[in-house]
C-alpha positions as a Python dict, from the first residue, in 0.01 Angstrom:
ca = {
    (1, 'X'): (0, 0, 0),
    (2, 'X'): (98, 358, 100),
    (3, 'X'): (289, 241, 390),
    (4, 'X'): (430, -27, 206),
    (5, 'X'): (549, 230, -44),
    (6, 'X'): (678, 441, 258),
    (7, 'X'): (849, 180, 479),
    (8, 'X'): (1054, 83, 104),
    (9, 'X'): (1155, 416, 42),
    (10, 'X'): (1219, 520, 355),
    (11, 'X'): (1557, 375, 397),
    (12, 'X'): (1677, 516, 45),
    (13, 'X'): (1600, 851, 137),
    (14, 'X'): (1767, 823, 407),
    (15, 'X'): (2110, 686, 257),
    (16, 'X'): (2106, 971, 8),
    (17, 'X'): (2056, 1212, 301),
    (18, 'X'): (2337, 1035, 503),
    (19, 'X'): (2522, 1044, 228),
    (20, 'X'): (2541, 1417, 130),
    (21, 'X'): (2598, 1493, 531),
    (22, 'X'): (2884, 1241, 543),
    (23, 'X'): (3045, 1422, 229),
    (24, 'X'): (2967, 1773, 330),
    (25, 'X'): (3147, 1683, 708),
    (26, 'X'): (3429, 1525, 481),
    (27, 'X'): (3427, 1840, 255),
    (28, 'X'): (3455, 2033, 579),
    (29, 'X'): (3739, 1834, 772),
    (30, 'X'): (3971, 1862, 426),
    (31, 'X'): (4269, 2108, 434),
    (32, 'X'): (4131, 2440, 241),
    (33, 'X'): (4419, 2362, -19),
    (34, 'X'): (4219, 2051, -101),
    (35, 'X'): (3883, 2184, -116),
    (36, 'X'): (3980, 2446, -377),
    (37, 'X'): (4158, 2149, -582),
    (38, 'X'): (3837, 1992, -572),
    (39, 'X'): (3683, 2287, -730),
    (40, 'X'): (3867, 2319, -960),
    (41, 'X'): (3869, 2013, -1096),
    (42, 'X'): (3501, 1949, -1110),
    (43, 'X'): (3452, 2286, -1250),
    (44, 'X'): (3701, 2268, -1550),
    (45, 'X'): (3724, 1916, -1561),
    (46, 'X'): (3341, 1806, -1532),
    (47, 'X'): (3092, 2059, -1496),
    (48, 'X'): (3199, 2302, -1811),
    (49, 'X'): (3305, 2039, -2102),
    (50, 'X'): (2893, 1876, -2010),
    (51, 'X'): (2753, 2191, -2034),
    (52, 'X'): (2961, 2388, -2287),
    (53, 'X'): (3053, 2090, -2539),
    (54, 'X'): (2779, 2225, -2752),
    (55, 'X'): (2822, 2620, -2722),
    (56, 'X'): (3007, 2731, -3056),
    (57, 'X'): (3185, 3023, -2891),
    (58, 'X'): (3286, 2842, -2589),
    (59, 'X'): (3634, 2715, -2560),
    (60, 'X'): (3475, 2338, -2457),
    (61, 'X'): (3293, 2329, -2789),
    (62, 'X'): (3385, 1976, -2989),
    (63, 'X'): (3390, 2067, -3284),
    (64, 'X'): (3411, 1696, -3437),
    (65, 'X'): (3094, 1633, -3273),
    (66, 'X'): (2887, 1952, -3355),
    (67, 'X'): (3020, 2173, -3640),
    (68, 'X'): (2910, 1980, -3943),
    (69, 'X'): (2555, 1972, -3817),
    (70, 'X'): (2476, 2298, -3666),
    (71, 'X'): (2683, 2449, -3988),
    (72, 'X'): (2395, 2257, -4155),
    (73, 'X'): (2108, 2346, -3981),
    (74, 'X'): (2239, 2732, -4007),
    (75, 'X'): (2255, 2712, -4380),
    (76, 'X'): (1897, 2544, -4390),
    (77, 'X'): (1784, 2818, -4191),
    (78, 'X'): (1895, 3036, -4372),
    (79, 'X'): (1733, 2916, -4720),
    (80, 'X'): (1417, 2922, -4522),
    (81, 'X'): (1437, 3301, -4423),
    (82, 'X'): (1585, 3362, -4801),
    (83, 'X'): (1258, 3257, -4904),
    (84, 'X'): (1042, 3418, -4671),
    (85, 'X'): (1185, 3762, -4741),
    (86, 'X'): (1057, 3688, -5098),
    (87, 'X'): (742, 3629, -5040),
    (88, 'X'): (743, 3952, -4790),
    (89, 'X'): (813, 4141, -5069),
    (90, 'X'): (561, 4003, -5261),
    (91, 'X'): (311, 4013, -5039),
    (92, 'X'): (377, 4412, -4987),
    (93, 'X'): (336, 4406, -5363),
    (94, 'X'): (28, 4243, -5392),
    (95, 'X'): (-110, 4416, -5069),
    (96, 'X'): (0, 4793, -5156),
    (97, 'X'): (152, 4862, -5496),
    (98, 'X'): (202, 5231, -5413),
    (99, 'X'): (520, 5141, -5200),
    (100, 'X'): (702, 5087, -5530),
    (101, 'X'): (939, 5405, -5574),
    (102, 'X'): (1113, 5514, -5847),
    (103, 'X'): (1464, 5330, -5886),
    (104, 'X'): (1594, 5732, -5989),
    (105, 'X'): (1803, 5711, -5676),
    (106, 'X'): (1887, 6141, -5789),
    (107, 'X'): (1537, 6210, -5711),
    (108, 'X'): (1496, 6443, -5421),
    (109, 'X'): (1424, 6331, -5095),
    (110, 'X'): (1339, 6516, -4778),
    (111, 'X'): (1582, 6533, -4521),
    (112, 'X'): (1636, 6193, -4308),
    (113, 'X'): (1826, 6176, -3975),
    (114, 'X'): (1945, 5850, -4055),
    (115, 'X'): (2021, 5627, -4452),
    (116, 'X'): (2032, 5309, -4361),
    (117, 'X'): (2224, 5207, -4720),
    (118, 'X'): (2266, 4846, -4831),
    (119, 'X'): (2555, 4758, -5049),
    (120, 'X'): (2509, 4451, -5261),
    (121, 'X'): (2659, 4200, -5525),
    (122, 'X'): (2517, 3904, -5679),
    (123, 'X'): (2597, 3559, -5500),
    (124, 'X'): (2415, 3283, -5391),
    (125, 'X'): (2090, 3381, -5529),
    (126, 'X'): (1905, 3085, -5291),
    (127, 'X'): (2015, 3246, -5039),
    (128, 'X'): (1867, 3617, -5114),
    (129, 'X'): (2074, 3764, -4860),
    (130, 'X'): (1990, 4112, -4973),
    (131, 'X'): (1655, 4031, -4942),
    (132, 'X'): (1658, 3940, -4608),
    (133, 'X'): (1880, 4238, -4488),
    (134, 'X'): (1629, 4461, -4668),
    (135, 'X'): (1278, 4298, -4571),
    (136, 'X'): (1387, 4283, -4202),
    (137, 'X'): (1510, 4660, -4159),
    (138, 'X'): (1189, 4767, -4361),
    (139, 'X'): (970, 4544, -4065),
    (140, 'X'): (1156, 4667, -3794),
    (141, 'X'): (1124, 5053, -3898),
    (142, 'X'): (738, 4966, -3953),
    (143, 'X'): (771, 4804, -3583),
    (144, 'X'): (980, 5092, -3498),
    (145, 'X'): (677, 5378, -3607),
    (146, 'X'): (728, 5742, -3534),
    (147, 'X'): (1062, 5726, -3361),
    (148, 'X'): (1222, 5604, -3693),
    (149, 'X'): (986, 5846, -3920),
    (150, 'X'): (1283, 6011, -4036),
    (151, 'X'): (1545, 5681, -4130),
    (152, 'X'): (1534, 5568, -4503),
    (153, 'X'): (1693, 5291, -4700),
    (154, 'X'): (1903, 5308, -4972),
    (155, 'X'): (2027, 5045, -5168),
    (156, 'X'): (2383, 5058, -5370),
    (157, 'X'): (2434, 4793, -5638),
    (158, 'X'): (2812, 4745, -5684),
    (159, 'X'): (2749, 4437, -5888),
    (160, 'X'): (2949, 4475, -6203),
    (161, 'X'): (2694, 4342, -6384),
    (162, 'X'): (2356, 4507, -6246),
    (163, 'X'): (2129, 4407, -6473),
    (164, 'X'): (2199, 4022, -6379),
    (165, 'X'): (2147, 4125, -5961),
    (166, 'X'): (1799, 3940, -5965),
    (167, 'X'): (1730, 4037, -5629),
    (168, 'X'): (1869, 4437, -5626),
    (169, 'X'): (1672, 4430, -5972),
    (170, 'X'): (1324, 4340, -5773),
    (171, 'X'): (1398, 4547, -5480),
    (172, 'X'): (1478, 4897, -5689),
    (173, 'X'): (1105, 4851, -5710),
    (174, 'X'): (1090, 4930, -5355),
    (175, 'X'): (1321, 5131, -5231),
    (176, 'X'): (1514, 5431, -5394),
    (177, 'X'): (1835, 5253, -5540),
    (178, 'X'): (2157, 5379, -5704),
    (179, 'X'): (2371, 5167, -5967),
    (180, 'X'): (2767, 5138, -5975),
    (181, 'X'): (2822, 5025, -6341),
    (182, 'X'): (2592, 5018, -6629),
    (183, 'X'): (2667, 4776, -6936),
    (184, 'X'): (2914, 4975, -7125),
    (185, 'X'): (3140, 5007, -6744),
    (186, 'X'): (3064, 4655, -6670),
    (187, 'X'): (3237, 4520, -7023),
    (188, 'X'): (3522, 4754, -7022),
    (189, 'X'): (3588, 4823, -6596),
    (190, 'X'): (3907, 4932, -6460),
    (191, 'X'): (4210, 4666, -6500),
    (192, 'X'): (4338, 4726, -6135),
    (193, 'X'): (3987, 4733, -5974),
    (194, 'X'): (3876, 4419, -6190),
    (195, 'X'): (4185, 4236, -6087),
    (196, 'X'): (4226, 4313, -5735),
    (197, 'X'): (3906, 4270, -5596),
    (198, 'X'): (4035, 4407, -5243),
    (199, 'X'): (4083, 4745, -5397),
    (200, 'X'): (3737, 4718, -5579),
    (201, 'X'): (3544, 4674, -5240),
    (202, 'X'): (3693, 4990, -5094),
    (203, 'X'): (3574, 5187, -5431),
    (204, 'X'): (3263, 5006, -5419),
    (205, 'X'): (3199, 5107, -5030),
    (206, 'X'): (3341, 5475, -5104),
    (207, 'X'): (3081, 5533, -5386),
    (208, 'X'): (2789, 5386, -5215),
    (209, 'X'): (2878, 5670, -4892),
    (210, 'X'): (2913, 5952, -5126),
    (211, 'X'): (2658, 5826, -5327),
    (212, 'X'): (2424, 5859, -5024),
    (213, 'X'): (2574, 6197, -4902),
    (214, 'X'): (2499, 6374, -5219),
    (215, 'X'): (2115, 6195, -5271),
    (216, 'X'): (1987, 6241, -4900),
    (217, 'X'): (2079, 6548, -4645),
    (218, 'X'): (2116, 6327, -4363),
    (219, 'X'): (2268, 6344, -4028),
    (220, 'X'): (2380, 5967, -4001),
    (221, 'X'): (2483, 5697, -4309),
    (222, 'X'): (2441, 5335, -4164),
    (223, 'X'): (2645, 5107, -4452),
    (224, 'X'): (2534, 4792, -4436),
    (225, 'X'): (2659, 4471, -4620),
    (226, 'X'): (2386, 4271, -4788),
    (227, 'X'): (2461, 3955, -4550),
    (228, 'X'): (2420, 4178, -4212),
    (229, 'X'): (2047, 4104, -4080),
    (230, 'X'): (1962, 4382, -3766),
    (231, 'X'): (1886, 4229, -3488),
    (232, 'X'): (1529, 4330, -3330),
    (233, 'X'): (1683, 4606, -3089),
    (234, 'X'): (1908, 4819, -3327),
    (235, 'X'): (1708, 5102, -3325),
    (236, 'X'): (1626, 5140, -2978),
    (237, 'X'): (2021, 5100, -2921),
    (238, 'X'): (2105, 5360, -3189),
    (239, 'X'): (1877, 5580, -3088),
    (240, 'X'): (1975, 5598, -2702),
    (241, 'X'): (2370, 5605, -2811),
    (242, 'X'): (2305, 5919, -3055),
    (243, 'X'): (2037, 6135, -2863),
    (244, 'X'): (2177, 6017, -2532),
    (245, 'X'): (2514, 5880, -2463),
    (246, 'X'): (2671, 6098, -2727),
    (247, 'X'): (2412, 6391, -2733),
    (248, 'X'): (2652, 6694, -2702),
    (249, 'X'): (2866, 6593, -3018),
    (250, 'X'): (2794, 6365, -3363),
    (251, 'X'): (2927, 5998, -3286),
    (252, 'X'): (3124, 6162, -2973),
    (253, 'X'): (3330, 6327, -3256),
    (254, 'X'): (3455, 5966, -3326),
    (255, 'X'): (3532, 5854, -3706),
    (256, 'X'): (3268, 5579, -3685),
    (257, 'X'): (3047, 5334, -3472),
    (258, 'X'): (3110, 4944, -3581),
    (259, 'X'): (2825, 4771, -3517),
    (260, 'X'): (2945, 4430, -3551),
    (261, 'X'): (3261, 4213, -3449),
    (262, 'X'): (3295, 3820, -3537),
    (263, 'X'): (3203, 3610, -3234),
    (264, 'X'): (3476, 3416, -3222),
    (265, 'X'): (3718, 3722, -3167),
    (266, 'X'): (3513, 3851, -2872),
    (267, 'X'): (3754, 3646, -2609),
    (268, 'X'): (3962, 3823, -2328),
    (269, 'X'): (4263, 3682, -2478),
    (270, 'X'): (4268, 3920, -2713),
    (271, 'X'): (4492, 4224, -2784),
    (272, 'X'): (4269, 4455, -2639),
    (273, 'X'): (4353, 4643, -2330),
    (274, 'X'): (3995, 4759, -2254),
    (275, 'X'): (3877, 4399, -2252),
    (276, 'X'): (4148, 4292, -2028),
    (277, 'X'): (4013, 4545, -1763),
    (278, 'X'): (3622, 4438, -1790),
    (279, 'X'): (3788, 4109, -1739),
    (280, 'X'): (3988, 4149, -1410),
    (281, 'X'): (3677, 4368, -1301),
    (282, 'X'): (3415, 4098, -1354),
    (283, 'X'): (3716, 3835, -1178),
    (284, 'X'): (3680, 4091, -845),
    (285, 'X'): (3321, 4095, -856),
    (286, 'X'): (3246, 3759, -911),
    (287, 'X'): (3532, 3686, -686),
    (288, 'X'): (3429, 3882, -354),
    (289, 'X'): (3066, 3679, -407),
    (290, 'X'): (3193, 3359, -413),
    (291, 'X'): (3443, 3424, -180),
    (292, 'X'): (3159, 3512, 55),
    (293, 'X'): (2941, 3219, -22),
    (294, 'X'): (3263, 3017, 42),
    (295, 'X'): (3324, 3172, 430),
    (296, 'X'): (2934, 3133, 474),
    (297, 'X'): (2916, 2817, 405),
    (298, 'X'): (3246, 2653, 598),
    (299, 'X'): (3155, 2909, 888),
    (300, 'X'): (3479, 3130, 812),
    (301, 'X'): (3410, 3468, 995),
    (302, 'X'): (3679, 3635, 750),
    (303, 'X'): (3771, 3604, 414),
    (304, 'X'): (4152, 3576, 389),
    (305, 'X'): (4377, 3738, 110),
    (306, 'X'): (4453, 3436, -50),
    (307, 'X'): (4092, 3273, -89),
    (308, 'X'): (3955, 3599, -246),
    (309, 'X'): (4265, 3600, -481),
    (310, 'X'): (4142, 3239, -599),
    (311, 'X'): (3787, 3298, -660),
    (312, 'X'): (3886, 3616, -842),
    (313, 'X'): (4095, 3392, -1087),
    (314, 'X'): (3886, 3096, -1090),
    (315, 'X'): (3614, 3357, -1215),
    (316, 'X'): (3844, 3467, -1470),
    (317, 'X'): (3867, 3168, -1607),
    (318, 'X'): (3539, 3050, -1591),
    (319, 'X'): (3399, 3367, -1770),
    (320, 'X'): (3675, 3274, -2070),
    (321, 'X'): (3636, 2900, -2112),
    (322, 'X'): (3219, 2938, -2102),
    (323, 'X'): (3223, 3197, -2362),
    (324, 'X'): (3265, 3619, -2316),
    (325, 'X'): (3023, 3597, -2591),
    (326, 'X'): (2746, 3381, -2384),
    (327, 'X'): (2803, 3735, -2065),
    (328, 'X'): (2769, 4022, -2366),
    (329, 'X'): (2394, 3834, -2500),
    (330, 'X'): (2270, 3961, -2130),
    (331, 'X'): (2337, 4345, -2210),
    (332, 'X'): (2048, 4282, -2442),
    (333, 'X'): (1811, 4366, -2166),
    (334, 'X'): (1795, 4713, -2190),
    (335, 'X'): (1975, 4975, -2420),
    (336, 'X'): (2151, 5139, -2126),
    (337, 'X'): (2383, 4806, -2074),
    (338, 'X'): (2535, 4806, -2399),
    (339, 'X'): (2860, 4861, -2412),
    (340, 'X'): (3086, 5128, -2630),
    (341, 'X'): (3496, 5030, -2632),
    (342, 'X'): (3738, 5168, -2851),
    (343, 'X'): (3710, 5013, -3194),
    (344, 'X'): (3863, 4653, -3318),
    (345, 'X'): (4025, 4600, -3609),
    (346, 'X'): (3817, 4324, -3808),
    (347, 'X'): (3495, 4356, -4013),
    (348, 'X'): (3292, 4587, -4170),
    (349, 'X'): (2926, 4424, -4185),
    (350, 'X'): (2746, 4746, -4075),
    (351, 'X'): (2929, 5083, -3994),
    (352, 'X'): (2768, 5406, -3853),
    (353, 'X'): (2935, 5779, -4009),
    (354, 'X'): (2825, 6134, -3883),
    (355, 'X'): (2824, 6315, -4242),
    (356, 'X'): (3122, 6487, -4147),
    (357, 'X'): (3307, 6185, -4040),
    (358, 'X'): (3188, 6043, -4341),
    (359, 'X'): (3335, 6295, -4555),
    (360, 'X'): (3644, 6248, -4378),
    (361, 'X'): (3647, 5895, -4431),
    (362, 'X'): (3627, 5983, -4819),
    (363, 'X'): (3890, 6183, -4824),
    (364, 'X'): (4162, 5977, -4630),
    (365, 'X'): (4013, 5663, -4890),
    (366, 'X'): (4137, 5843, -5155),
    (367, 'X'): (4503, 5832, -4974),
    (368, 'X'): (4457, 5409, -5009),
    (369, 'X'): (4535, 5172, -5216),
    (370, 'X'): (4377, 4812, -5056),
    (371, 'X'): (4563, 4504, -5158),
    (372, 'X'): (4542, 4131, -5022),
    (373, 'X'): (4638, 4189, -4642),
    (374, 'X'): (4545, 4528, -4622),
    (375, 'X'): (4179, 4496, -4724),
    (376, 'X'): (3901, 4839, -4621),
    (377, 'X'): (3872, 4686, -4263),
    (378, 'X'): (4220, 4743, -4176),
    (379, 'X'): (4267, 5030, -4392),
    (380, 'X'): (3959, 5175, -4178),
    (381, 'X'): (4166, 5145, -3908),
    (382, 'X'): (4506, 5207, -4005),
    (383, 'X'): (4309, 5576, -4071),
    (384, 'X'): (4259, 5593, -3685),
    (385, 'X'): (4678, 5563, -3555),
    (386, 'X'): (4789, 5738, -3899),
    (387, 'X'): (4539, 6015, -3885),
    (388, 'X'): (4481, 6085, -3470),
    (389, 'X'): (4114, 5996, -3517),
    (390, 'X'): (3910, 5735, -3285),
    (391, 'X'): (3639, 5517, -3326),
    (392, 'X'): (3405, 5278, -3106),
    (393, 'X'): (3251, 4866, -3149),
    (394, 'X'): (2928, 4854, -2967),
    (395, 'X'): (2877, 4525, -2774),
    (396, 'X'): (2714, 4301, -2828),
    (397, 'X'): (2647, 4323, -3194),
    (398, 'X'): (2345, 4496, -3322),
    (399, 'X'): (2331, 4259, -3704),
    (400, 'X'): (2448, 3947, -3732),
    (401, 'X'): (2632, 3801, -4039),
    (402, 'X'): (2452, 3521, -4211),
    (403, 'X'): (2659, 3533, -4522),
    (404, 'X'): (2888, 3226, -4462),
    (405, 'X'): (2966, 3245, -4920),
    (406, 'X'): (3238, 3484, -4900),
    (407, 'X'): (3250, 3773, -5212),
    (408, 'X'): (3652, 3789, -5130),
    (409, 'X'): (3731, 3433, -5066),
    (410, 'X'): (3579, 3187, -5288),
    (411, 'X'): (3728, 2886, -5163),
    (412, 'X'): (3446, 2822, -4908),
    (413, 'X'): (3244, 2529, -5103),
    (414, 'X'): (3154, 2407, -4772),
    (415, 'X'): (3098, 2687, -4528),
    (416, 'X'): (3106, 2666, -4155),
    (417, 'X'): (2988, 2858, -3886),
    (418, 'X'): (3412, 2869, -3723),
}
């Protein structure tokens, strides 16, 4: 039976071995022109769309065939971790009522290097977005032990009605917390603030840093939007870009650190010289490697000028159409790879501030009046070309934004992920 088995497959095997060597010898007897056509086309025209059509931030993704559901399945997900950070927090309750504070955010507190302050309004209360943000910082400081002895949280209500923030209500039982409006402010708040809710986030966000200036002593103010979860390295990454890579001065003497940028603005194509240099530097390195694996393997003993110059732009467009995105997730190996670049415009989900930059930052908000089109996120950084100041994005992000129910536009009844 075994030879049997043998003498059948015998022949096979050796068709699909005579059939790789016959198109390897053809591969080798085409003009070079051809062979790179070749490439090129079973690159970008077979190998990416079956592998990417299902990567969100790759340019191959099909939307028609994957949006609704994996918009779906994020939103389920995200119910499911809405409810376990509830029953974390009641499980520390039950487990160790002495963790409740006082919600007296005035009280005084020893000095912290670093305020980690949350700044919250009522929305989707299934959701519990603040409770996640607030449960998963609190774990990973625990995880974190004595290097993060000295960070607190803080949590800033901005709702205009506070005493109807179910979740902020339960968590000022936890952690010191500090309250925008009371009742009387709520019923009778400012007509321009009230109407134009784009000015009324940049108050909000100025009181909840001064808020946290005056209450703690601290080095560093993290602000952090309620719908910002950390991811499980932000602390080791923090702490090597503020005792390390920027030792000798607060923040470099930069206005802030952004900690966050959307996904799907992380592309080369973008208006952002510094990324267009990474880019043309990963297309030479990638380049001279493939352009060596290309003379190895047709037996060239040189690489010519114009085969390195199309590997070098074949990587560059590889890199783009699989998703920059998909290359910054491997700087997550160790805190040394991430990457600091000048600062992008978009976004605010979580923000770092020296106290004197933060300071600063109060004082030039106080200049600005935020309207639709110039919300805080581009007044932030209108502040940097008016003012001569600088700031840095840190890539990749360090939280990532799970809050898909926009506070400033409502008109998302069904969210998606793009």
């Amino acid at each position: 039976m075994k030879f049997e088995r043998q003498r059948r497959e015998g022949p096979i095997r050796g068709t699909r071995t005579s059939l790789w060597h016959h198109l390897l010898l053809w591969f080798h007897c085409t003009s070079t022109s051809l062979q790179l056509f070749i490439l090129t086309a079973v690159t970008f025209g077979i190998v990416l769309p079956l592998v990417c059509h299902d990567l969100l931030h790759s340019y191959y993704f099909v939307h028609r065939w994957h949006l609704d559901h994996m918009s779906w399945e994020f939103l389920e997900q995200n119910l499911e971790e809405g409810q376990a950070a509830v029953q974390y927090f009641d499980s520390l309750r039950l487990l160790n009522s002495s963790l409740m504070v006082s919600a007296n955010a005035d009280e005084p507190s020893p000095k912290p290097w670093l305020v980690i302050t949350i700044i919250t309004v009522q929305r989707q209360l299934e959701y519990h977005y603040p409770m996640q943000v607030m449960s998963r910082f609190h774990q990973l400081l625990a995880r974190c032990g004595k290097a993060c002895h000295h960070h607190h949280l803080f949590l800033c209500n901005v709702d205009q009605n506070p005493q109807n923030h179910q979740d902020a209500q339960l968590l000022a039982k936890f952690f010191p917390t500090t309250v925008r409006y009371n009742e009387k402010e709520s019923a009778s708040s400012d007509g321009d603030s009230s109407s134009n809710i784009f000015e009324k986030e940049k108050q909000d966000y100025a009181y909840c840093l001064a808020k946290t200036l005056s209450t703690f002593d601290t080095k560093y103010v993290m602000l952090v939007e309620d719908d910002a979860v950390p991811e499980d390295d932000i602390f080791s990454v923090l702490h090597h870009l503020l005792l390390a890579r920027f030792s000798e001065s607060a923040l470099g003497d930069a206005l802030y650190f952004k900690l966050y940028h959307p996904e799907k603005l992380q592309r080369y194509v973008n208006p952002e010289p510094m990324r267009i240099l990474e880019w043309i530097g990963l297309g030479m390195f990638l380049g001279t490697f493939l352009s060596l694996l290309y003379a190895w393997v047709l037996g060239h003993p040189v690489i010519r000028r114009p085969i390195f110059l199309f590997f070098m732009l074949y990587s560059m467009a590889l890199t783009e159409l699989f998703g920059r995105h998909y290359l910054l997730e491997l700087r997550r190996l160790t805190p040394a790879l991430y990457n600091v670049v000048p600062v992008t415009e978009c976004c605010t989900p979580a923000m770092v501030y020296s106290a004197a930059s933060a300071h600063r930052i109060l004082g030039y908000f106080s200049e600005l009046h935020c309207r639709l089109g110039f919300a805080k996120d581009t007044a932030l950084y209108s502040i940097l070309r008016e003012k001569g100041e600088w700031a840095y994005v840190v890539e990749p992000n360090l939280v990532k934004h799970v809050g898909l129910h926009s506070t400033l536009r409502r008109k998302n009844s069904e969210p998606k992920l793009l």
